[in-house]
C-alpha positions in Angstrom: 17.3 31.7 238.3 20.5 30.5 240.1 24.3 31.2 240.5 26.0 27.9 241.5 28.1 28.4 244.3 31.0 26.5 245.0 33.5 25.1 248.0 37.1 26.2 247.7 37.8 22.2 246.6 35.4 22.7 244.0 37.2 26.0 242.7 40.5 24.8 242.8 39.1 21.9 239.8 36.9 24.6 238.1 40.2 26.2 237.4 42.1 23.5 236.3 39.6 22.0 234.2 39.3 25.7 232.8 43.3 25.5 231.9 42.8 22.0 230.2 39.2 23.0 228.3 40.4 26.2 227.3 44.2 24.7 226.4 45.5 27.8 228.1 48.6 28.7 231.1 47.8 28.8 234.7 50.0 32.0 234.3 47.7 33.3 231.0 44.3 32.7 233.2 46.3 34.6 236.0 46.7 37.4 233.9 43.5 37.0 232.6 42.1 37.5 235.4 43.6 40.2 236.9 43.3 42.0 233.3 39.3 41.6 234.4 40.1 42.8 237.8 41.8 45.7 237.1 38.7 48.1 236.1 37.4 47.6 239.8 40.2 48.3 241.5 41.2 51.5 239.4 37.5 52.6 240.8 38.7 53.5 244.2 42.4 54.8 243.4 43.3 58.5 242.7 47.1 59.6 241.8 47.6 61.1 245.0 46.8 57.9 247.3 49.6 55.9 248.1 48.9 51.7 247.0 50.5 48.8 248.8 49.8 45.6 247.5 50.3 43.0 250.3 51.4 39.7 248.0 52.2 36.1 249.6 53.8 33.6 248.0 51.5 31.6 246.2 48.8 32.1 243.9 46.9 34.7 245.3 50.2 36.5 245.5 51.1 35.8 241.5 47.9 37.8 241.2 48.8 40.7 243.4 52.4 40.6 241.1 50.1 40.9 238.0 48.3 44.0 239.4 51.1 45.8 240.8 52.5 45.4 237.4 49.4 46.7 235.4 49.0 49.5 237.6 52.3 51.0 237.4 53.7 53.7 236.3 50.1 55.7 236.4 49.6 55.1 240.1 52.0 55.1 243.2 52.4 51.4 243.6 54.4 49.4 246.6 54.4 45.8 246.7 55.0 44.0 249.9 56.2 40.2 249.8 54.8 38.4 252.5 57.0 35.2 252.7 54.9 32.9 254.9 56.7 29.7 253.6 59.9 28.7 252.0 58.6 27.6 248.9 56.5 29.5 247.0 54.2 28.7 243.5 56.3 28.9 239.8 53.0 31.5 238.9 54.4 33.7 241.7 58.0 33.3 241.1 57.4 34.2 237.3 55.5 37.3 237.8 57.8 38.1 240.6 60.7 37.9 237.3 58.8 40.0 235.5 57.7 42.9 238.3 61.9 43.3 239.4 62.0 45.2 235.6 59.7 47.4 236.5 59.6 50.1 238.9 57.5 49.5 241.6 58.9 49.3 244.7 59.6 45.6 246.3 59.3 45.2 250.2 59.5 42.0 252.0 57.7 42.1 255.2 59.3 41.0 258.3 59.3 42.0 262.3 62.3 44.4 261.1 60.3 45.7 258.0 57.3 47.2 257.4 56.0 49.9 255.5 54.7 52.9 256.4 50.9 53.2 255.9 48.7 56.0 256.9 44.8 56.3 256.5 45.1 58.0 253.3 46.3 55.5 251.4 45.1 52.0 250.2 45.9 48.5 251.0 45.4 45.5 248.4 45.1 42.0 250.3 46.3 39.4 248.1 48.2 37.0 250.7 45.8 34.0 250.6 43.3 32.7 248.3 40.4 29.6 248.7 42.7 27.1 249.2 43.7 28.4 252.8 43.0 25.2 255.3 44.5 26.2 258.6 45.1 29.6 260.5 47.2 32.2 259.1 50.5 32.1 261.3 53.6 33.4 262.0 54.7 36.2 259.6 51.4 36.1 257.5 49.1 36.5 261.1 51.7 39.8 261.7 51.2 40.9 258.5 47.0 40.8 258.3 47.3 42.1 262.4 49.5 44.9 260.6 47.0 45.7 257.8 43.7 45.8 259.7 45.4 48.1 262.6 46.6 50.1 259.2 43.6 52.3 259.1 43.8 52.5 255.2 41.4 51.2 253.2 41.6 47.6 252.5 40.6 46.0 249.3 40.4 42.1 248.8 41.7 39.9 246.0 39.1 36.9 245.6 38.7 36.5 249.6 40.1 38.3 252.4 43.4 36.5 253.9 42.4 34.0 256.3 39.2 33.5 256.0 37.9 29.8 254.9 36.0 29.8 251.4 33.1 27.3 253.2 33.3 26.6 256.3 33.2 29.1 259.5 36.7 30.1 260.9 37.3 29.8 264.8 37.0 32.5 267.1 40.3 35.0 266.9 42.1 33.1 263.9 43.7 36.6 262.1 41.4 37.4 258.7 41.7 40.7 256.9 38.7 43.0 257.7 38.0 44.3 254.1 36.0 47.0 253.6 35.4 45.4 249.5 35.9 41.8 248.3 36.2 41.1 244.6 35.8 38.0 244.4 36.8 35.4 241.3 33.5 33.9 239.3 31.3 33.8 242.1 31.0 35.2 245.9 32.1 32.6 248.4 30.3 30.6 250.5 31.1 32.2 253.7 30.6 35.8 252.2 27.4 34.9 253.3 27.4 33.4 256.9 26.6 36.5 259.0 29.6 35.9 261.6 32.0 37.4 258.3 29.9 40.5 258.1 33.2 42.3 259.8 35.5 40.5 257.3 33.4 41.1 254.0 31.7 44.5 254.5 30.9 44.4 250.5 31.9 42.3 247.7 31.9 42.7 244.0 32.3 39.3 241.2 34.5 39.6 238.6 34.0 37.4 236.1 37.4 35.4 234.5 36.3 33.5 232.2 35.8 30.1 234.4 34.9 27.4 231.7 31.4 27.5 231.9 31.3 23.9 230.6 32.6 22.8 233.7 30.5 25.2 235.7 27.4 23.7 234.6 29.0 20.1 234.9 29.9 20.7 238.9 27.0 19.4 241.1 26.7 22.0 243.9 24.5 22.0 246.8 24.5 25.9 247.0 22.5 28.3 245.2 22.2 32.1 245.2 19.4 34.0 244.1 19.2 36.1 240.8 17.1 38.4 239.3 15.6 35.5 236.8 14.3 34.2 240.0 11.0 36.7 238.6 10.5 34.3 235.5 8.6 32.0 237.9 5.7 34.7 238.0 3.0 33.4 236.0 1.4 35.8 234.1 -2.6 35.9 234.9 -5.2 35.0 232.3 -7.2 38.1 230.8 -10.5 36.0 231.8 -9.0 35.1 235.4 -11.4 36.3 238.2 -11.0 36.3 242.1 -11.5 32.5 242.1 -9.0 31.7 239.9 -6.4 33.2 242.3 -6.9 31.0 245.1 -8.0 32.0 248.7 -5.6 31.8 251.4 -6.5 31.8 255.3 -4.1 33.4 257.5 -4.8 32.2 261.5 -3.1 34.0 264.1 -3.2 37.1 266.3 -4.0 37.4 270.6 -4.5 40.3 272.1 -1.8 43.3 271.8 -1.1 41.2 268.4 -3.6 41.7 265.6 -1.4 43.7 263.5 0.7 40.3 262.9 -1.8 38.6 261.0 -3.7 41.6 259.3 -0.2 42.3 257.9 0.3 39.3 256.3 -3.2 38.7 254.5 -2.4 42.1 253.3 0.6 41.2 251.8 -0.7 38.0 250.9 -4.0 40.2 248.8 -0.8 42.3 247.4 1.0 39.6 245.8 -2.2 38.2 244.1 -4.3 35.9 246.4 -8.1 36.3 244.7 -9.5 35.9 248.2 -7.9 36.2 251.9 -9.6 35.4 254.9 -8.2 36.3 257.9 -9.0 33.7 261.5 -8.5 35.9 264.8 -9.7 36.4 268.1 -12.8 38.3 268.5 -10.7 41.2 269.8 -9.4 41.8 266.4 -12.5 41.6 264.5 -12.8 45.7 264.5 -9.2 45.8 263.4 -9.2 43.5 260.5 -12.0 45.0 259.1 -11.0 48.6 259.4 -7.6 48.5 258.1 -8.1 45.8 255.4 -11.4 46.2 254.4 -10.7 43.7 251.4 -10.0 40.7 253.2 -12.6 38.7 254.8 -12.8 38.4 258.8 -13.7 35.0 261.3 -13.7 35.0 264.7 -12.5 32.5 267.3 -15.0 32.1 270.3 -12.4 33.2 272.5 -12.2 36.9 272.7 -8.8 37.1 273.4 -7.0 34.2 271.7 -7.3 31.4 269.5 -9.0 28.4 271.3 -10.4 26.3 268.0 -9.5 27.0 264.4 -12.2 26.7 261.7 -11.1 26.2 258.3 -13.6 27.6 255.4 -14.3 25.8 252.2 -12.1 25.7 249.0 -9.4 27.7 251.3 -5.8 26.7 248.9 -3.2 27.8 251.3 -2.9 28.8 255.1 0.1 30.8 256.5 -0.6 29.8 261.1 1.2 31.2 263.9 1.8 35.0 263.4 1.2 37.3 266.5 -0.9 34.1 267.7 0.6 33.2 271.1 1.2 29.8 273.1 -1.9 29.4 275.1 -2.5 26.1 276.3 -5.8 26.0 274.6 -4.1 27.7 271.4 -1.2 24.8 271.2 -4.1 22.1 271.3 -5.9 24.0 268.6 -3.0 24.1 266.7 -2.0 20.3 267.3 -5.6 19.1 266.2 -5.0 21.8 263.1 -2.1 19.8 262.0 -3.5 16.4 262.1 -6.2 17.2 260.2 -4.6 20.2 257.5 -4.4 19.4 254.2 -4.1 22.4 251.9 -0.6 23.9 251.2 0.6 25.1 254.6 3.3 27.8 255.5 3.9 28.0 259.6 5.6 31.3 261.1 6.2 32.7 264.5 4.0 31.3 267.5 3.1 28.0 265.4 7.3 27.4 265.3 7.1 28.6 268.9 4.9 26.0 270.2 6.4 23.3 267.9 9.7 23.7 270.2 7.4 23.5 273.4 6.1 19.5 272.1 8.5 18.7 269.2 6.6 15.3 269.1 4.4 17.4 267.4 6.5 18.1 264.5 5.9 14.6 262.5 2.3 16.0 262.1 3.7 18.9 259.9 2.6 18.4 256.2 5.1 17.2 254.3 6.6 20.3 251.7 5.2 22.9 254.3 7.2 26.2 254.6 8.7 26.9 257.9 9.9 30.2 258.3 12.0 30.7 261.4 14.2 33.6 262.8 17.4 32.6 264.6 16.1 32.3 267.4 13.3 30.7 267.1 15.0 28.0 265.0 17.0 27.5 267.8 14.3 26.4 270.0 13.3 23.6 267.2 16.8 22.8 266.4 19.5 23.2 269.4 22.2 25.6 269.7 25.1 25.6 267.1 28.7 27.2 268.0 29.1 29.0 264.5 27.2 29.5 261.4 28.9 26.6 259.4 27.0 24.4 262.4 23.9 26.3 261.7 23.5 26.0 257.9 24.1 22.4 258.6 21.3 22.0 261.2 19.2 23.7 258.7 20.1 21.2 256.0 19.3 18.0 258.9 15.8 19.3 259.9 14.6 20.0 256.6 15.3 16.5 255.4 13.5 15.2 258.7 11.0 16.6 258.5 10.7 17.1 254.7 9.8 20.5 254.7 11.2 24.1 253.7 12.7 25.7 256.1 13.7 29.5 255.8 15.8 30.8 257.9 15.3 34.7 258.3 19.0 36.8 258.5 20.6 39.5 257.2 21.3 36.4 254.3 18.0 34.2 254.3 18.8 31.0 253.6 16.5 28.3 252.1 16.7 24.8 252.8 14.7 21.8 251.2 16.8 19.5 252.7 18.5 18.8 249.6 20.2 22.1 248.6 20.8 25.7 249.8 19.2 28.5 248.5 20.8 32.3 249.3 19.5 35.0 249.1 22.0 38.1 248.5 20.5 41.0 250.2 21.5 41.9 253.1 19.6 44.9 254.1 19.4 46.7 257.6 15.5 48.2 256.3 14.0 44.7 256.7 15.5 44.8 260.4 11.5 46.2 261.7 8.9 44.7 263.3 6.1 43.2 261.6 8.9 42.3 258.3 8.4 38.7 259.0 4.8 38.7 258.7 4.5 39.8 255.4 6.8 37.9 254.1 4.9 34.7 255.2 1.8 36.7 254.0 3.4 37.0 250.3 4.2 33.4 250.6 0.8 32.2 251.5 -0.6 34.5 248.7 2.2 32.6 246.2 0.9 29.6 247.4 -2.7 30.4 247.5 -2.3 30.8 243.6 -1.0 27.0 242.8 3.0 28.0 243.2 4.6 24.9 244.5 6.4 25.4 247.5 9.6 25.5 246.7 8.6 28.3 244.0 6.6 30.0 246.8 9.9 30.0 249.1 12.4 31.2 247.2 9.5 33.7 245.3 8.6 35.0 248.1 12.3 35.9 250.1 13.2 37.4 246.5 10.9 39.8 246.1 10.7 41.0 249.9 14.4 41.6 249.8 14.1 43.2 246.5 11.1 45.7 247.5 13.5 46.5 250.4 16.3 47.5 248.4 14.1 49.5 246.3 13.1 51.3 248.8 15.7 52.2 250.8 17.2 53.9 246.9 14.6 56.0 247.8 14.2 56.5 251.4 16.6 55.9 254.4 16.7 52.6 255.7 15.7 53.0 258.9 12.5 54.8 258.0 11.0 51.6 256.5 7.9 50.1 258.4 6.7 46.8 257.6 3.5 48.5 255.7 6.0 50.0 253.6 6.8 46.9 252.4 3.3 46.0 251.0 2.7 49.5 249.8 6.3 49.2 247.9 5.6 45.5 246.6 4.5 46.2 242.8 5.6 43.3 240.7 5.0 42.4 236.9 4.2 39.0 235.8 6.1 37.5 232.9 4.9 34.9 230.0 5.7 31.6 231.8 6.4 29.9 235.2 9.1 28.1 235.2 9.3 24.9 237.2 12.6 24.5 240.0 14.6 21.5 240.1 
């Protein structure tokens, strides 16, 4: 269901350990995995484009060597030494042996000399790798300043130059701007904080053959989402009926903003709630009914916005807050709500929003609700961070505190249970549309609505809204999709068992 993801420390012993288990060379694994590499990188070159591979003087730079070398004679290849240091790794200095028999051309860069790039060709970054710790200075910040003002094509060796493999760099440290990443194993952590998107525009995982003994031995607190994510669907019992699929209440919705909720126990009926009831103001009773004639409609006494909320009987889940304002009669309502709520709860939206107004209120969230915050408004809970290394952490603090799950909505949602990190790897402009958010706290409510545990709810649910997404936009532009869309799109097929997540 997962791909472990790992901190550049952590990398650095995955290969080692992979050199002992396997009783191999750091210098075979090298060419290993440049040998793997290889394929990807031949994808984007043509015979009459022009290659410069940009190699420093350690191990990121042996592997630059190794590709120059297996590229040659078929394409025009230059490589360019970037000497950052005085001592450089005994990988590098043997592949460097081996490259001076060859022909490709050798150019050491310097303030006197530097090749001559133009747009048509392509650049091959391989001047630092994960073990980078400090800012790129000196001849290697001249020589990524160089490459990014190149206006060529810039491809990535396992991480672009400069940039951390876990933590956020500082504002103006020099990092390559590559337009693809491949990266060694796994992505990096910071492939996903949102402040790299100008660094890792895409990325591609080559696989090395990393000893997968080791990777399954290396605790991790980061996890990114896969494809067997979908082996959590349960598949439904031929004699199930409506009952057996739980009924979820959605509360929410003011004036101007009924389509919030009536969004989300759509979604919520579309991912396989039995029953969904939606609680509104009276204003929206017309609404609800019209354009979602399946789900079932109460009224708050207030015309206008929610003033008291009224749970029915044998509800199994409740998504609160979408499109439901901050009235002062509405944050009561919703204080008294959490004293006294017991089924499995999600909160989105307004309910977040008046949380940050009387965070006293927070210790009467349910322990294991879902919380599903934009940046913004997980700001207001949580405080201001300076980059998105502070923020992942602040997520990590405030879900243990409050013992909850906490997504936070991005162009990468993460998930946090206060224990671990869970990524999801879509990043796609389409979901960028109002109304996105509700449904996705509509499918989770449904998920949870049907006896998914939360954590399977959570990580469920972010899936296969990213997922539809990207399905769509194969078909469609992504600007073009409408939060409907998404609902109309989501058509998912259960599978023979649920498996549980540790």
């Amino acid at each position: 269901m997962f791909q472990k993801l790992f901190t550049g420390k952590q990398i650095k012993e995955i290969d080692n350990q992979t050199i002992i288990r396997q009783k191999i060379t750091s210098e075979a694994l090298m060419e290993r995995a440049v040998n793997n590499l290889k394929p990807h990188i031949v994808k984007e070159l043509s015979k009459d484009k022009h290659l410069y591979i940009f190699c420093g003087i350690g191990n990121n730079g042996g592997d630059g060597l190794v590709l120059a070398r297996l590229l040659q004679p078929d394409y025009q290849v230059s490589c360019v030494i970037v000497p950052f240091s005085k001592k450089s790794s005994a990988d590098f200095e043997s592949n460097f042996s081996k490259l001076q028999k060859t022909s490709v051309e050798i150019i050491e860069f310097s303030e006197e000399t530097k090749p001559e790039i133009n747009e048509n060709d392509i650049v091959i970054d391989a001047i630092f790798g994960t073990g980078l710790s400090r800012p790129a200075t000196g001849i290697a910040k001249q020589a990524i300043d160089f490459i990014n003002n190149s206006g060529a094509k810039i491809l990535s060796i396992d991480i672009p130059s400069g940039l951390y493999a876990d933590r956020s760099n500082e504002p103006n440290e020099p990092v390559i701007k590559a337009d693809m990443v491949y990266s060694f194993q796994f992505p990096k952590i910071s492939f996903f904080f949102p402040e790299n998107a100008g660094f890792v525009k895409d990325f591609e995982v080559v696989d090395i053959g990393l000893d997968t003994g080791i990777i399954n031995e290396m605790p991790t607190k980061y996890f990114m989402l896969t494809p067997a994510v979908e082996n959590m669907l349960k598949k439904r019992p031929k004699t199930g009926y409506k009952n057996s699929f739980g009924h979820a209440l959605i509360v929410g919705g003011s004036y101007g903003m009924i389509g919030a909720p009536v969004l989300a126990s759509k979604a919520a009926l579309r991912i396989g709630a039995g029953l969904v009831t939606n609680f509104i103001p009276r204003c929206g009773y017309s609404i609800s009914q019209t354009y979602v004639p399946e789900v079932m409609t109460l009224t708050d006494i207030r015309k206008k916005y929610i003033s008291k909320i009224e749970i029915p009987d044998k509800i199994t889940a409740i998504g609160i807050g979408m499109g439901m304002g901050i009235k002062p009669e509405t944050q009561k309502a919703l204080k008294k709500f959490l004293k006294n709520n017991t089924p499995p709860l999600l909160l989105d939206a307004d309910a977040l929003n008046i949380l940050a107004l009387n965070p006293k209120w927070l210790k009467h969230i349910p322990k294991k609700s879902i919380l599903t915050p934009h940046e913004g408004e997980f700001k207001r809970l949580a405080g201001e961070w300076q980059n998105d290394s502070e923020k992942w952490q602040k997520l990590m603090d405030f879900s243990a505190q409050y013992q909850v799950i906490t997504i936070l909505k991005g162009a990468y949602t993460i998930i946090s249970d206060g224990e671990f990190f869970y990524i999801n790897p879509v990043a796609n402009p389409a979901l960028a549309t109002a109304g996105s958010g509700d449904v996705l706290s509509g499918i989770i409510t449904g998920l949870l609505a049907q006896g998914y545990q939360p954590l399977e709810a959570a990580l469920l649910g972010v899936y296969l809204h990213g997922q539809t997404a990207k399905q769509y936009v194969k078909k469609y532009r992504d600007y073009s999709m409408i939060a409907s869309d998404i609902i109309r799109e989501l058509k998912v097929e259960g599978c023979t068992s649920a498996n549980s997540v540790t």
